[in-house]
C-alpha positions in Angstrom: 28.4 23.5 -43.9 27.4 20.1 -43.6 30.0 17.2 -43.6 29.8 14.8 -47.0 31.0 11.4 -46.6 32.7 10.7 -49.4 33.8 7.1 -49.2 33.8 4.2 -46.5 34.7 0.6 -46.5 35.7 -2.3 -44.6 39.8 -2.6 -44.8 40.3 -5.7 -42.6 40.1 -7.1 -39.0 42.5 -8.5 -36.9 42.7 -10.5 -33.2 45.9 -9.0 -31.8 47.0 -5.3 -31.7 50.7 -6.0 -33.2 48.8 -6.8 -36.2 47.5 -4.0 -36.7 48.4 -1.4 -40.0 49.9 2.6 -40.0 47.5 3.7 -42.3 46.4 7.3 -40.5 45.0 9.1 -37.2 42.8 6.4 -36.0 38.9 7.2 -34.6 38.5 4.1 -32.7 35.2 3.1 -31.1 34.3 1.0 -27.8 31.6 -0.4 -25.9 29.6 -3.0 -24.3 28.5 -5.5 -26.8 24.6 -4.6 -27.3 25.2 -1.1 -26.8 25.0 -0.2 -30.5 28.1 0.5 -31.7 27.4 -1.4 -35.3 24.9 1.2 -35.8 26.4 4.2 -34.8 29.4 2.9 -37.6 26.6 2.8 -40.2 25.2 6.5 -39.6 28.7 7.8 -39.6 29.6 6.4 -42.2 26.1 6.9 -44.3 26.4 3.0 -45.5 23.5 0.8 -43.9 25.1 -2.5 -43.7 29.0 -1.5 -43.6 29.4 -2.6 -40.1 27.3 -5.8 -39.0 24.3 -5.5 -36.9 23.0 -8.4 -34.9 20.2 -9.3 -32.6 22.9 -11.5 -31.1 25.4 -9.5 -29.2 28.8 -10.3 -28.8 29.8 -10.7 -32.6 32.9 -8.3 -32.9 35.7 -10.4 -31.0 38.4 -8.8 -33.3 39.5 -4.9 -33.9 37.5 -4.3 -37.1 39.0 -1.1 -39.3 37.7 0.9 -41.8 38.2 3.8 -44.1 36.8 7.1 -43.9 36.8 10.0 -46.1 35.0 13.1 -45.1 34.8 16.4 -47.0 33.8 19.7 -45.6 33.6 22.3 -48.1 36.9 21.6 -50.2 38.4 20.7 -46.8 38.8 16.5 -47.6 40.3 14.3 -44.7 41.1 10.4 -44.1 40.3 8.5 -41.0 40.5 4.8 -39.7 37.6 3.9 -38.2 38.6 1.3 -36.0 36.0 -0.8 -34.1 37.2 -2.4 -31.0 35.6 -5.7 -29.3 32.4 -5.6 -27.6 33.0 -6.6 -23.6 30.3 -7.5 -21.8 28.4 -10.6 -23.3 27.3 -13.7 -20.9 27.4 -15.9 -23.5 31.3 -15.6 -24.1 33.8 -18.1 -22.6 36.1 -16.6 -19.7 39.1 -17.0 -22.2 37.3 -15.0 -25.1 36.4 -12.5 -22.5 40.0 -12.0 -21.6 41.1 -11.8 -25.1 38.7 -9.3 -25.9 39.2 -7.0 -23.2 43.2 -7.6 -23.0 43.0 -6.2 -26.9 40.5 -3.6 -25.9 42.8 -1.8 -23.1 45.9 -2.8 -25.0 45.2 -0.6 -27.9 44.1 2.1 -25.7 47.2 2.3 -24.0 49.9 1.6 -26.4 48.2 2.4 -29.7 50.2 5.8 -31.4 48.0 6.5 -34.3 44.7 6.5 -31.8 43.6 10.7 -32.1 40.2 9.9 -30.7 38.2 7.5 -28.7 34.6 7.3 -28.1 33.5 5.3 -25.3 29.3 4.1 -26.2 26.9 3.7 -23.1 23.7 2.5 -23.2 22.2 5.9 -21.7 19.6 3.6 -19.4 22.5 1.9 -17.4 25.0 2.9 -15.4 29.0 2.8 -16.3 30.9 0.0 -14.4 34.5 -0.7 -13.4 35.4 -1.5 -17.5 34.1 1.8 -18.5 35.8 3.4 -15.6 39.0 1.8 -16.1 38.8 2.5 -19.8 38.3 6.2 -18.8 41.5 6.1 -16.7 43.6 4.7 -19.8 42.5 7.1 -22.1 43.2 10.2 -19.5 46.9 8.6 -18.5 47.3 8.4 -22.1 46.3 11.9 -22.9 43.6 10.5 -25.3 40.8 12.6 -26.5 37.6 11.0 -24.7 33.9 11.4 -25.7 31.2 9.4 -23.7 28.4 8.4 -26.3 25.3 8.0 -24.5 23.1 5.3 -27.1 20.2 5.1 -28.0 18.8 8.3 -25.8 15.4 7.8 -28.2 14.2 5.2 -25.1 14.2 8.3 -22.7 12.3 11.6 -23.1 13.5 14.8 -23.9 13.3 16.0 -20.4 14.9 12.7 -18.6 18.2 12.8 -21.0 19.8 15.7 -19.3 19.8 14.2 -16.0 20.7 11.4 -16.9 23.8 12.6 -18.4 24.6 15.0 -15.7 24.8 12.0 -13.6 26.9 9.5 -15.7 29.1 12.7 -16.4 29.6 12.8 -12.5 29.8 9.2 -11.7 32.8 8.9 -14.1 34.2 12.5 -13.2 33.8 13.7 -16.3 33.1 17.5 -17.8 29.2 17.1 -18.9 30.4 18.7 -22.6 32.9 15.3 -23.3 29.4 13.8 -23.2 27.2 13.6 -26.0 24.0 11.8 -27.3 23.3 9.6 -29.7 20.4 8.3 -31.6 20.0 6.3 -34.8 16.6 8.1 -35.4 17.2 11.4 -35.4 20.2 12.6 -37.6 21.3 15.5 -35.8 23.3 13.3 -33.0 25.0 11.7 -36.1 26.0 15.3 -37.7 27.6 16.3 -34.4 29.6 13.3 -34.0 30.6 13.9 -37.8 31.9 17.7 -37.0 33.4 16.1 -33.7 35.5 13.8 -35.8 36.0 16.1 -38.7 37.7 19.0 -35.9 39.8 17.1 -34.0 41.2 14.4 -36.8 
C-alpha cells in the first residue's frame, strides 16, 4: 500500500537551535549545500516548489521546518520535516560557515524530538571529515542514520552498487543504512517515504 501525502507546508525557520518549537518526532535532513537536499524535500513531500531550489548553492543558512502528514491505509501520522543548513559552499564567509555547521552538529547532538536523520551525499564524491563527524554524533546519540546517496541517475545501473559498497565502508557503515536517491525515478522517493512512515 502506497504512502499518500496528505498535507505539507512550510511552518517557519530559525538561526539558532534554542529557537526551535516541540511540535512532534522530527525527520531532519542534512547535507552539503549542492547535494540536493531542496529536491529530495519536494518529492517527499509531493509539492514542487515547497522547499527552494537554486542554481546557487549555499541558500539554506537557517534550520528550515515543515509539516508532514502521511497516511498509509487509515494508518495517518505527523512529522517535522526539518531541513538543516547546507555546509560546504566556497562562497560563504568563515563566520557563516561556523554558524552553519555549529547549528548543524548542535541539533544533532542535543536535539530530543530528532527520531531520524538522513545524511545526503552526492553519490559521485566521496564523504569527508563533516560527514564523518556527523556520523559519529548521530551513533553517540543513538540516532537512527540513513546515508542518502543523490542523484545516483549520473551513474549506471551497474556502477551504483559499488559505489555504495565503498562509501558504506569508508564511513563504517552497514551497506542496508544506505540508500539511493533520484529525483527521476519515483521508486527511490517511495522507499524513503515507507522509511519515514516505519520508524516515525
Amino acid at each position: 500500500m502506497l504512502i499518500k501525502v496528505l498535507r505539507s507546508a512550510f511552518l517557519y525557520s530559525v538561526p539558532e537551535l534554542h529557537m526551535m518549537k516541540d511540535l512532534s518526532s522530527e525527520v531532519a535532513i542534512v547535507g552539503r549545500s549542492n547535494v540536493g537536499k531542496s529536491s529530495l524535500i519536494n518529492a517527499l513531500c509531493h509539492k514542487k516548489d515547497l522547499a527552494r531550489t537554486s542554481k546557487t548553492p549555499g541558500r539554506t543558512r537557517h534550520a528550515v521546518v515543515y509539516e508532514l502528514k502521511l497516511a498509509k491505509g487509515l494508518e495517518h501520522k505527523k512529522i517535522t520535516l526539518v531541513d538543516l543548513p547546507g555546509f560546504g559552499f566556497a562562497s560563504m564567509s568563515k563566520t557563516e560557515a561556523l554558524e552553519c555547521e555549529r547549528l548543524i552538529f548542535s541539533y544533532i547532538s542535543q536535539r530530543e524530538n530528532l527520531r531520524q536523520l538522513f545524511l545526503l551525499l552526492d553519490i559521485r564524491r566521496e564523504p569527508d571529515d563533516r560527514e564523518k563527524h556527523i556520523v559519529k554524533l548521530a551513533q553517540a546519540h543513538n540516532i537512527d542514520l540513513q546515508f542518502v546517496l543523490t542523484k545516483c541517475d549520473k551513474l549506471s545501473s551497474s556502477a551504483r552498487k559499488p559505489a555504495l559498497r565503498k562509501i558504506a565502508k569508508d564511513l563504517g557503515l552497514d551497506e542496508r543504512s544506505v540508500l539511493l536517491h533520484s529525483t527521476y525515478d519515483e521508486k527511490f522517493k517511495i522507499a524513503l517515504q515507507e522509511l519515514i512512515f516505519a520508524r516515525a
